[in-house]
Backbone bond lengths (Angstrom), bond angles and torsions (degrees), N, CA, C in turn:
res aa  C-N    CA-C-N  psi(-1)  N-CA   C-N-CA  omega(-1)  CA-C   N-CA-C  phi
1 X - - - 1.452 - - 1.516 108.75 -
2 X 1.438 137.62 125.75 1.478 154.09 116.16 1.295 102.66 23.71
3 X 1.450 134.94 103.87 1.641 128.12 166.94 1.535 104.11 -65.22
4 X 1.459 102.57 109.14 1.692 101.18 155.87 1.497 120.97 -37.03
5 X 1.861 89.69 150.07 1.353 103.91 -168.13 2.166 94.91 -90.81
6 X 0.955 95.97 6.17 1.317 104.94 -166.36 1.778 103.84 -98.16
7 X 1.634 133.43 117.86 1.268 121.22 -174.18 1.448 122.38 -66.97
8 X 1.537 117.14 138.34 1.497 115.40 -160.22 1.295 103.16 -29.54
9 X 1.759 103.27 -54.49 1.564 106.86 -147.35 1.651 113.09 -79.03
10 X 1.591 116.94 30.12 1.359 120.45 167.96 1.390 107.46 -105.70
11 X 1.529 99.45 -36.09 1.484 93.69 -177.15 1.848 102.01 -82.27
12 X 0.826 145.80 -51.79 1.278 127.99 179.46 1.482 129.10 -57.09
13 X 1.755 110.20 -6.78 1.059 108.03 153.25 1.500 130.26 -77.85
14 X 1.104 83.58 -16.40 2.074 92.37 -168.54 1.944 95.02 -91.59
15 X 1.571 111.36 -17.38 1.485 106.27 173.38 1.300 113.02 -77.14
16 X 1.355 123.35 -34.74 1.446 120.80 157.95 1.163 131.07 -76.33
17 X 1.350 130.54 -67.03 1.278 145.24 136.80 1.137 130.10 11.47
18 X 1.454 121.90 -79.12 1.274 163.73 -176.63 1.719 86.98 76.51
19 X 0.882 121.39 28.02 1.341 108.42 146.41 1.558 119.40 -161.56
20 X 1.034 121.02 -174.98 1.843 123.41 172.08 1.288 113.18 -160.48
21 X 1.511 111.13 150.21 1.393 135.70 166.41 1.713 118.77 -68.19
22 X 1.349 128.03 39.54 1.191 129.12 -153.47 1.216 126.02 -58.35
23 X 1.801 114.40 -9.97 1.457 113.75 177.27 1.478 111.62 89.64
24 X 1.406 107.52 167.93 1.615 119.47 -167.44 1.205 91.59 -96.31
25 X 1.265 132.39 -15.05 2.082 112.89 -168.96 1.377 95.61 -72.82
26 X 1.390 127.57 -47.55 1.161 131.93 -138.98 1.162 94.06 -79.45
27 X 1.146 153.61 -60.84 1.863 164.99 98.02 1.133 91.69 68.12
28 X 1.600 97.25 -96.97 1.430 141.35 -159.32 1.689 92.80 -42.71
29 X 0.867 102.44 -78.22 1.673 131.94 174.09 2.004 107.13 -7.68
30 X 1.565 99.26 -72.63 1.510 120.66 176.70 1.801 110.23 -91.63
31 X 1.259 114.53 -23.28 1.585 107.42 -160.37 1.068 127.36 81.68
32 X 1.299 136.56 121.15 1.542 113.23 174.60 1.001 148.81 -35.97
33 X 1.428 123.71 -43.25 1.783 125.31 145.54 1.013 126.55 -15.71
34 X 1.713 110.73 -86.89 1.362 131.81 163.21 1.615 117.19 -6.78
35 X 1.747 96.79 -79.92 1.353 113.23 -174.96 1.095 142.90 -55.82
36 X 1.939 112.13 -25.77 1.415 146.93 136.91 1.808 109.09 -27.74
37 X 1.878 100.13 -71.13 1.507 103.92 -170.27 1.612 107.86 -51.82
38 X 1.247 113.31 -59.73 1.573 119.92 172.00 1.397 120.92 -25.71
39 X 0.814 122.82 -78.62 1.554 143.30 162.06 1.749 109.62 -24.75
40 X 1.679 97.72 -63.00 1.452 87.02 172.32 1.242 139.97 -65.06
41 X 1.923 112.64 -35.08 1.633 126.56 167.18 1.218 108.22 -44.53
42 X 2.055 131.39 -38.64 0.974 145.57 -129.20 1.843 79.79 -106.99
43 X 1.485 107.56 -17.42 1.876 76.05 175.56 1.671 98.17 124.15
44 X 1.385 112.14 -21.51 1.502 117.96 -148.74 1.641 88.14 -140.26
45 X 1.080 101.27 88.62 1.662 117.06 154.42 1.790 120.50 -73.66
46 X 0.916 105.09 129.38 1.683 109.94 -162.19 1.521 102.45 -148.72
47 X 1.398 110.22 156.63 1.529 131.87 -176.22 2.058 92.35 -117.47
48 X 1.325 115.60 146.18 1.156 118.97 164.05 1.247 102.87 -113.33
49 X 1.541 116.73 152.20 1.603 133.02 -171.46 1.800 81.76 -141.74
50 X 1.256 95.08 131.97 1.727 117.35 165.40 1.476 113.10 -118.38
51 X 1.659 136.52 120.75 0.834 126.77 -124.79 1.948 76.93 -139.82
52 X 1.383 119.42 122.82 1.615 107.52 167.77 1.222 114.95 178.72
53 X 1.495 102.26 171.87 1.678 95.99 -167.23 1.136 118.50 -53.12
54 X 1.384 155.65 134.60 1.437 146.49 179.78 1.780 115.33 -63.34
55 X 1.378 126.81 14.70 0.992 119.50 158.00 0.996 126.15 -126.67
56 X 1.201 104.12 36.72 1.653 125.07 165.33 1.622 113.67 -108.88
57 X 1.239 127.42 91.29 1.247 120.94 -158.30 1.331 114.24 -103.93
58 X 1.586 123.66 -4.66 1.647 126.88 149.15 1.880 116.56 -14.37
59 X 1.137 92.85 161.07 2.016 89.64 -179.25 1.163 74.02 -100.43
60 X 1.642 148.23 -48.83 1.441 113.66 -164.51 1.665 123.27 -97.97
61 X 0.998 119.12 51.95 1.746 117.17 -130.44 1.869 91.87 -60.04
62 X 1.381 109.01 139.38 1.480 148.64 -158.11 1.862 89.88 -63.27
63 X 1.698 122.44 -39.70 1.215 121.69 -175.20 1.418 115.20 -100.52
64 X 1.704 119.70 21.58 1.198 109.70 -154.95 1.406 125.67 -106.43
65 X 1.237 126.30 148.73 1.892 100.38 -161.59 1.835 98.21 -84.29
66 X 1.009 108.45 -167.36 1.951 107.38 -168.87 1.282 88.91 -159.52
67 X 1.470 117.33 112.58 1.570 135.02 172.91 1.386 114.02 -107.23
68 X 1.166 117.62 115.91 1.566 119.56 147.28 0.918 123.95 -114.08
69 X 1.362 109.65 137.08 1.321 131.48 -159.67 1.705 108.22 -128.14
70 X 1.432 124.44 133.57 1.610 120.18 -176.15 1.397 88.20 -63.19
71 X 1.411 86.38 173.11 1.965 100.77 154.59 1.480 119.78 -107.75
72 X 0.993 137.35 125.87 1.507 149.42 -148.09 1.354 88.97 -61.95
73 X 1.342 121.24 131.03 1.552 122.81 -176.13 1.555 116.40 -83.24
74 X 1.377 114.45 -9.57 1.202 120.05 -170.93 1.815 97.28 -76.28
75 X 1.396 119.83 -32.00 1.297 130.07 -168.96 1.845 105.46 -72.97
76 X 2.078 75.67 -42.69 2.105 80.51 179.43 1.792 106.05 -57.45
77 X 0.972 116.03 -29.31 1.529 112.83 -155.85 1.471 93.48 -89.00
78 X 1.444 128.48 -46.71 1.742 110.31 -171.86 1.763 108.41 -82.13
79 X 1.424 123.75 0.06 1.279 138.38 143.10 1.403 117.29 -23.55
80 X 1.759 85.58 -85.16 1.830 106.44 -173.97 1.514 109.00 -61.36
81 X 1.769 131.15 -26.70 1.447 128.36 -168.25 1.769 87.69 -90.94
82 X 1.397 141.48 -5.39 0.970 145.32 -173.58 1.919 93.22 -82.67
83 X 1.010 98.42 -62.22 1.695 112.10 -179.66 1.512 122.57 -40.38
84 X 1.366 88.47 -44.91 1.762 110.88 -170.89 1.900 92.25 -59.93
């Protein structure tokens, strides 16, 4: 298997977790899009929440916390029977 572009210790947080604090490098780094698609190919569909003072109006703001969070699989699954 392909070493994820994603660092172990995000994904094993989000395997326990179901979510993680992943930080602005990682963000910044891929973009939110990007880092979303990754995550999801990788198995791990996730929503990002950016968390910061409101007068910091940067897209990546320098003090800001970086949440990922899975997406509740019960939602993924009546999704995909939605599709069908």
């Amino acid at each position: 298997m392909a070493a994820s572009k994603i660092p172990a210790w995000v994904i094993a947080c989000l395997e326990q977790y179901a979510n993680c604090a992943c930080g602005r490098d990682l963000v910044v780094k891929y973009g939110i899009d990007q880092l979303l698609e990754i995550l999801a190919k990788e198995g791990y569909p996730c929503e990002l929440e950016i968390l910061s003072d409101q007068k910091d109006v940067e897209e990546f703001p320098k003090d800001g916390t970086y949440i990922l969070t899975l997406k509740n699989r019960k939602e993924l699954d009546l999704e995909d029977l939605e599709d069908e």
